[in-house]
C-alpha positions in Angstrom: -13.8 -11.2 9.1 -13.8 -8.5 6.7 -9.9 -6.5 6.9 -11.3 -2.9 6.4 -8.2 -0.8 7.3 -4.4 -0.8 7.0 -3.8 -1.7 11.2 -5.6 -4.5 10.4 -4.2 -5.6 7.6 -0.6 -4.9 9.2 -1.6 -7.0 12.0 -2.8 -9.8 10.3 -1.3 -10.8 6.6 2.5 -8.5 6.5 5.6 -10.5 7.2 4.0 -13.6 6.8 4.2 -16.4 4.3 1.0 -16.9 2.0 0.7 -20.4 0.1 -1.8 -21.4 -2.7 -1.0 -24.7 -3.7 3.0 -24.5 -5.4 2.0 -20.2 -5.2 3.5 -18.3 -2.2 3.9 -14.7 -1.6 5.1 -12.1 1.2 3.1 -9.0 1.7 6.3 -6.6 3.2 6.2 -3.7 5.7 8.2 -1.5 3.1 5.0 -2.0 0.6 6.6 -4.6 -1.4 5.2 -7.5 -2.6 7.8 -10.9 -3.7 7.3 -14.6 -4.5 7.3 -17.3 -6.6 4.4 -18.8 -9.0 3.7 -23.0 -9.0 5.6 -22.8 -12.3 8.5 -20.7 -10.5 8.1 -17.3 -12.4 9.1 -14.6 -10.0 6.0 -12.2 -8.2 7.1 -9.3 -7.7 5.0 -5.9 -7.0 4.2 -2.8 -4.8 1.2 -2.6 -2.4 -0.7 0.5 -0.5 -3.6 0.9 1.4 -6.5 2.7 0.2 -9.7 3.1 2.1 -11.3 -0.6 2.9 -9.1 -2.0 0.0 -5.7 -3.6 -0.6 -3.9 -2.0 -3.8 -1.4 -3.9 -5.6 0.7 -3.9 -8.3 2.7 -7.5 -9.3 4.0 -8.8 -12.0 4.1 -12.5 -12.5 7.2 -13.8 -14.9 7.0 -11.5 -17.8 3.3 -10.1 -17.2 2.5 -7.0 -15.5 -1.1 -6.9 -14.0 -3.2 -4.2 -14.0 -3.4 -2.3 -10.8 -6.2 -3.6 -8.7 -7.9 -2.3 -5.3 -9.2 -5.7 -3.6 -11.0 -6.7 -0.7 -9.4 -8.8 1.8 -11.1 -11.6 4.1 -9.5 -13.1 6.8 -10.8 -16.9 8.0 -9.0 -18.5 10.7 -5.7 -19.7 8.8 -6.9 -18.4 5.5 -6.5 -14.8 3.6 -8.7 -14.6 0.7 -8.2 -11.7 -1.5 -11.1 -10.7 -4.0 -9.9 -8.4 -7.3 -12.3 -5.5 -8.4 -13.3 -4.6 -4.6 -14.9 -8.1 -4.3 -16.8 -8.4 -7.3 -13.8 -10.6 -9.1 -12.0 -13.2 -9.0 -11.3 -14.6 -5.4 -7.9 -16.4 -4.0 -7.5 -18.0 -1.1 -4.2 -18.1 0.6 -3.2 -20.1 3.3 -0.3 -18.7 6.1 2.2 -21.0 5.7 4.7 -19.4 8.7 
């Protein structure tokens, strides 16, 4: 199921625990975003809504990605978030709480 606004996003990926092999990340209610990488770099970052897309900003360790509006995909216990508005790269997170 296509997540197209921020109620459903809300409802269905903040305040829980996401997990990609040794990656996990919380998506906060106060548009933060936290975690730790498989190598144990901090994630760190700011999110918004905007339109049918998730906007983020996170660093990882020392690196600083570019801000990126992506589409989000929910599948039973699985969140996949796709970069560039789903034309890029795809991760798949698992809730983990």
């Amino acid at each position: 199921m296509d997540i197209l606004d921020e109620r459903q996003f809300r409802e269905t990926v903040v305040g829980r625990k996401l997990a990609m092999g040794g990656t996990w990340i919380v998506v906060s209610d106060d548009g933060k975003i936290s975690g730790t990488g498989e190598n144990g770099d901090e994630i760190a970052g700011t999110w918004s809504w905007d339109g049918a897309y998730f906007r983020r900003i996170v660093s990882y360790g020392r690196d600083t990605q570019p801000e990126d509006l992506q589409k989000v995909v929910a599948n039973g216990d699985q969140i996949t978030f796709v970069r560039q508005k789903g034309d890029g790269v795809a991760f798949t997170f698992t809730f983990a709480d």
